[in-house]
C-alpha positions as CSV (number, residue, x, y, z in Angstrom):
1,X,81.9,-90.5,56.3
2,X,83.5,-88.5,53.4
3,X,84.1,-84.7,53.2
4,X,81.1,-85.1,50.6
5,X,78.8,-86.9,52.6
6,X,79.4,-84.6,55.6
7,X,78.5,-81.5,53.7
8,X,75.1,-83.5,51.7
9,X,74.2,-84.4,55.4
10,X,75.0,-81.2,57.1
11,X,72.8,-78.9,54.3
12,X,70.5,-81.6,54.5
13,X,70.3,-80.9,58.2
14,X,70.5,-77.6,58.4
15,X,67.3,-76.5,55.6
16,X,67.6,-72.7,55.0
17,X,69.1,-70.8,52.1
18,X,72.5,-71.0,53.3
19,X,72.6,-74.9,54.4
20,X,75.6,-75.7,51.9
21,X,77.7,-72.5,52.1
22,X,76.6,-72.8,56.3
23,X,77.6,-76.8,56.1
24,X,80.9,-75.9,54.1
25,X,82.1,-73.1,57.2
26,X,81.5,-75.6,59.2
27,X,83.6,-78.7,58.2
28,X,86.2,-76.2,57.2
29,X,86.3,-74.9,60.9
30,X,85.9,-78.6,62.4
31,X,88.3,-80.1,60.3
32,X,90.7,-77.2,60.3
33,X,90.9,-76.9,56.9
34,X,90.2,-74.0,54.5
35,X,87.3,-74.5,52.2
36,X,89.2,-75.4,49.1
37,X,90.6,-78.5,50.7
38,X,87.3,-79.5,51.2
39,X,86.4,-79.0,47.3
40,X,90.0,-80.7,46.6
41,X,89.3,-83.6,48.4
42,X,85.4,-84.8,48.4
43,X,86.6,-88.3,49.4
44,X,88.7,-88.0,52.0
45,X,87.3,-89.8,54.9
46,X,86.7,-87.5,58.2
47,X,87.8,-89.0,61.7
48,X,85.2,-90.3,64.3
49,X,86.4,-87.5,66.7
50,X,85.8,-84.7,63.6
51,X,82.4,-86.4,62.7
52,X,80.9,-85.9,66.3
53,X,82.3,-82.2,66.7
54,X,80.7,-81.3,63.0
55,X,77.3,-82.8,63.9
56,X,77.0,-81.3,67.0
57,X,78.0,-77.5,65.5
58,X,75.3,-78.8,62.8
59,X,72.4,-79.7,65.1
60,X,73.0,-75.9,67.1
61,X,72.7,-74.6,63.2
62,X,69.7,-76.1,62.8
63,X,68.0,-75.0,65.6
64,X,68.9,-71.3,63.9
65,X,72.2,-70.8,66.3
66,X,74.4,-68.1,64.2
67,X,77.4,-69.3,62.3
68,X,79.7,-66.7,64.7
69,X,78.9,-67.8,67.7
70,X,79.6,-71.9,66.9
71,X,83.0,-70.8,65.6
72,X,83.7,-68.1,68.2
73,X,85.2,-66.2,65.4
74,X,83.5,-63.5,62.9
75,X,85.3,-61.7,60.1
76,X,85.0,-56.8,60.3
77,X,87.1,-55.1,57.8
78,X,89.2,-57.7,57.1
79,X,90.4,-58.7,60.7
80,X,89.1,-61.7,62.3
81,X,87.3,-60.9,65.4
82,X,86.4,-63.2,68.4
83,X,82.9,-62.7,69.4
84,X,80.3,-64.3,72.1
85,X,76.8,-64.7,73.1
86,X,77.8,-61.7,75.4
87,X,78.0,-59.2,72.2
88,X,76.5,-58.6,68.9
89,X,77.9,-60.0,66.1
90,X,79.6,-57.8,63.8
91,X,77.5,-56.5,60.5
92,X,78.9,-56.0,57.3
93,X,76.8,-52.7,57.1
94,X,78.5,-51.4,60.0
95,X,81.7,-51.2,57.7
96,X,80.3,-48.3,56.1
97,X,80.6,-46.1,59.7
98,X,84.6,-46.9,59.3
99,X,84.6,-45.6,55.9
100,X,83.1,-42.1,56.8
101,X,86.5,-41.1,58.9
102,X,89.2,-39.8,57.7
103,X,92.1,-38.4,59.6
104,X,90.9,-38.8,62.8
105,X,93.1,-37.6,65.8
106,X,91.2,-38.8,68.9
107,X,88.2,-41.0,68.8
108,X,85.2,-42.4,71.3
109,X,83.8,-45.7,70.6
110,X,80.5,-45.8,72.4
111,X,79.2,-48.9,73.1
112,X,82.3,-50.7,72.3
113,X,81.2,-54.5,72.4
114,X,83.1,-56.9,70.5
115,X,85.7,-53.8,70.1
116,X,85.5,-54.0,66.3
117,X,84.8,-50.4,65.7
118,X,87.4,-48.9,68.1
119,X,90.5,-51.7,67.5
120,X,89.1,-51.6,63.7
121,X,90.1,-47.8,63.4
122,X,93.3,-47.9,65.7
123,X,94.3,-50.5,62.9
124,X,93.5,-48.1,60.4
125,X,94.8,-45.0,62.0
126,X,97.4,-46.1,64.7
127,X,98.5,-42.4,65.6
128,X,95.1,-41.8,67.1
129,X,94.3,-41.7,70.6
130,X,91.2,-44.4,70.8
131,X,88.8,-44.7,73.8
132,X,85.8,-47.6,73.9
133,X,83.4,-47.0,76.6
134,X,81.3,-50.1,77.6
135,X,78.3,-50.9,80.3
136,X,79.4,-55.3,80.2
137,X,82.1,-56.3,82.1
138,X,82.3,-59.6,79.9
139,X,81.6,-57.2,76.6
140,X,84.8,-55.3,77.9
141,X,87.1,-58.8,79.0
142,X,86.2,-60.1,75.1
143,X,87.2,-56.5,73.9
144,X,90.4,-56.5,75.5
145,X,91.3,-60.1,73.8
146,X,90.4,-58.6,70.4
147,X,93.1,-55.7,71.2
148,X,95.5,-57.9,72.4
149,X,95.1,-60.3,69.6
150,X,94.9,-57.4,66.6
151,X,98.0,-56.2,68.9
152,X,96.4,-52.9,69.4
153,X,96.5,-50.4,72.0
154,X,93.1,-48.8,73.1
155,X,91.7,-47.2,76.2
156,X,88.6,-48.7,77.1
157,X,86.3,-47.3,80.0
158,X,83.8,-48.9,81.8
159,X,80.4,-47.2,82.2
160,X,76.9,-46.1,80.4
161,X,77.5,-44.0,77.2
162,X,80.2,-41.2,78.0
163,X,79.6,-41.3,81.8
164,X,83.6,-42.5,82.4
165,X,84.6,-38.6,80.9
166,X,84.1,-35.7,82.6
167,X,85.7,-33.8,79.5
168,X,86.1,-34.5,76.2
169,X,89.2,-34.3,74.0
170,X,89.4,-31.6,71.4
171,X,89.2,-32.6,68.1
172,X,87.0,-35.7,68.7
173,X,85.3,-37.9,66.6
174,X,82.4,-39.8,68.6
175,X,81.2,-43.2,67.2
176,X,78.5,-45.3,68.1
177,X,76.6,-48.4,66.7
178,X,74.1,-48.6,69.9
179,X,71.0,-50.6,70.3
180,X,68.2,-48.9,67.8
181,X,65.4,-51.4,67.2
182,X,62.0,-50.7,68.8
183,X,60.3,-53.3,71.5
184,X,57.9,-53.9,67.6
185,X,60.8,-54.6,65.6
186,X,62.4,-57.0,67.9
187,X,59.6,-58.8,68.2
188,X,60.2,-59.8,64.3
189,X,63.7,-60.5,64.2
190,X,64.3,-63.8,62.8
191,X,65.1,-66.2,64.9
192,X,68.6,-66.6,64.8
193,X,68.8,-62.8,66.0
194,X,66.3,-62.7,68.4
195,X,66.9,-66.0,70.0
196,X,70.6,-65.5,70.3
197,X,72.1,-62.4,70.0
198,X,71.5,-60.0,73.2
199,X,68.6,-58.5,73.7
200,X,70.2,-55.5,75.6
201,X,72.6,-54.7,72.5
202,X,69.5,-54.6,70.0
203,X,66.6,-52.4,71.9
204,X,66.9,-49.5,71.7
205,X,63.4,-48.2,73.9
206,X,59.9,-48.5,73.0
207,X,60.7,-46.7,69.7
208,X,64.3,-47.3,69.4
209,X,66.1,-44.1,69.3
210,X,66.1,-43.4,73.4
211,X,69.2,-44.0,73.9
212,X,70.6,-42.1,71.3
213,X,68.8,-39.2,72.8
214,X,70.6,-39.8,76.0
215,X,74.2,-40.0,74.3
216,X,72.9,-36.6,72.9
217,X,72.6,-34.9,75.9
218,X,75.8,-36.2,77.2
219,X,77.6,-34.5,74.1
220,X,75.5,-31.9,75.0
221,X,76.7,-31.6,78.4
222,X,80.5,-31.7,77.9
223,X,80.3,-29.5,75.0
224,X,83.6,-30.8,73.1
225,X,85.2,-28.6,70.3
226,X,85.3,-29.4,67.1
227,X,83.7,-32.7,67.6
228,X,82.0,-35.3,64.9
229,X,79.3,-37.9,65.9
230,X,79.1,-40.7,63.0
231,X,76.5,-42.9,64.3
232,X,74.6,-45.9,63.3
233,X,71.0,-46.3,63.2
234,X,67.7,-48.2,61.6
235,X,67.1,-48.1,58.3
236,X,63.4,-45.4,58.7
237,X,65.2,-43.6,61.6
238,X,66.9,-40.6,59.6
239,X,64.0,-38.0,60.0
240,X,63.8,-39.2,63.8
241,X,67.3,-38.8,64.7
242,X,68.0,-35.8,62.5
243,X,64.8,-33.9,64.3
244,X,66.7,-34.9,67.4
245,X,70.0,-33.4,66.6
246,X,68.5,-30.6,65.4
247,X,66.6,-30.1,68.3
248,X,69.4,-30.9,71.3
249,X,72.5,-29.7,69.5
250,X,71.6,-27.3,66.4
251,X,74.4,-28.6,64.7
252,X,76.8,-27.3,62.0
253,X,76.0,-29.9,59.2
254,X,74.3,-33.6,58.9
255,X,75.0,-36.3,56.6
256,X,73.1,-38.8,55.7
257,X,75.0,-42.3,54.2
258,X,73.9,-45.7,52.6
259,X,75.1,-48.6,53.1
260,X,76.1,-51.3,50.7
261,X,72.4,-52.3,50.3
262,X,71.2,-48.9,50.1
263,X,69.4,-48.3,52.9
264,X,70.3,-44.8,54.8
265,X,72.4,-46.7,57.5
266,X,74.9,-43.9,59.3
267,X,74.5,-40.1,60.5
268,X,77.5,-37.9,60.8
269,X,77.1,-35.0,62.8
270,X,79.2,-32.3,62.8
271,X,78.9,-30.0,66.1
272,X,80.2,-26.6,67.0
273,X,81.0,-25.3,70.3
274,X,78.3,-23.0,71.9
């Protein structure tokens, strides 16, 4: 079979709006070629061994498997992050929570994951201190091989939201791209999302801000000075999660930013000491 009839069969295969461009990652990634090669040479003939590896990456496609986890591999900011079943897969909208800090001299990445926020922003700003805290052992073993990879050097913690520190650095910027969708909304998710990606990094509670509220209380609780929450969370949830702040921290000043779609996508939160 030809580099042509690989990618006819594969979109063919595949049947959703993105069968060609999905078909194309995938030869390019099989074949180990980049994706102009594959425009280059149409005719080239692929080997037995290539064939059988691209049809089976295919057939998990078709049955609505995401693109990252077939690959192991899924592009944040420009860096080229592994990723698992054991975390969610990085969102371009998520890019707009990096583009909110600016200076920052020690930051908490809550709910590290994949580690694409926290080794993201050492990347960015390698004179900052960087913590990630993280409930998943595995969530923490695939962080620590993005660091390592990205050759950065980050302090990651193990435990539920800020429960590893019993006192918080001065000067702190907290992130934090938790699990916000409602036991409704996950019921809806395409299936690609909610058949694959985990379901304990995408509910949030039974209306999808619960945990939020307990990371609140946390901050709450150790009272850091001159701290900055910058938060992600669901597209409707702004009046929801600003009620909250207002309510458990009464805080100097909140911002509200859209991402690239326009939808109000990250809350920054700027807190005074009481």
């Amino acid at each position: 079979m030809t580099i042509n009839e690989a990618l006819k069969w594969g979109a063919k295969k595949i049947k959703s709006d993105s069968a060609f461009l999905d078909a194309d990652i995938l030869l390019s990634y099989t074949i180990k070629k980049p994706k102009e090669f594959l425009f280059a040479h149409p005719d080239k003939k692929i080997t037995k061994t290539q064939l059988t590896k691209y049809k089976s990456f295919i057939n998990r496609r078709a049955k609505h498997e995401p693109i990252a986890y077939i690959t192991g591999h899924k592009e944040f900011y420009g860096y080229d992050f592994l990723v698992s079943p054991d975390v969610l897969i990085p969102r371009p909208e998520t890019e707009t929570l990096i583009e909110q800090i600016k200076n920052p001299k020690n930051i908490i990445d809550i709910g590290l994951g994949s580690g694409v926020i926290a080794i993201t922003l050492k990347k960015l700003f390698p004179k900052a201190r960087v913590y990630g805290t993280e409930i998943s052992p595995r969530a923490i073993v695939l962080a620590r091989k993005n660091a390592k990879k990205l050759k950065t050097n980050i302090t990651l913690k193990k435990g539920n939201l800020l429960s590893p520190f019993k006192k918080l650095p001065d000067n702190i910027i907290i992130t934090a791209n938790l699990p916000y969708l409602s036991q409704k909304e996950w019921q809806s998710l395409k299936p690609n999302v909610k058949h694959y990606e985990p379901k304990s990094a995408l509910i949030g509670g039974k209306i999808g801000i619960e945990i939020y509220e307990k990371l609140f209380r946390q901050i709450k609780k150790l009272n850091p000075k001159n701290a900055t929450l910058i938060i992600e969370i669901g597209a409707r949830q702004k009046p929801a999660i600003e009620k909250l702040a207002m309510k458990i921290f009464q805080p100097k000043k909140i911002e509200c930013h859209r991402d690239l779609s326009g939808k109000r996508r990250i809350i920054k939160i700027t807190l005074t000491k009481s």
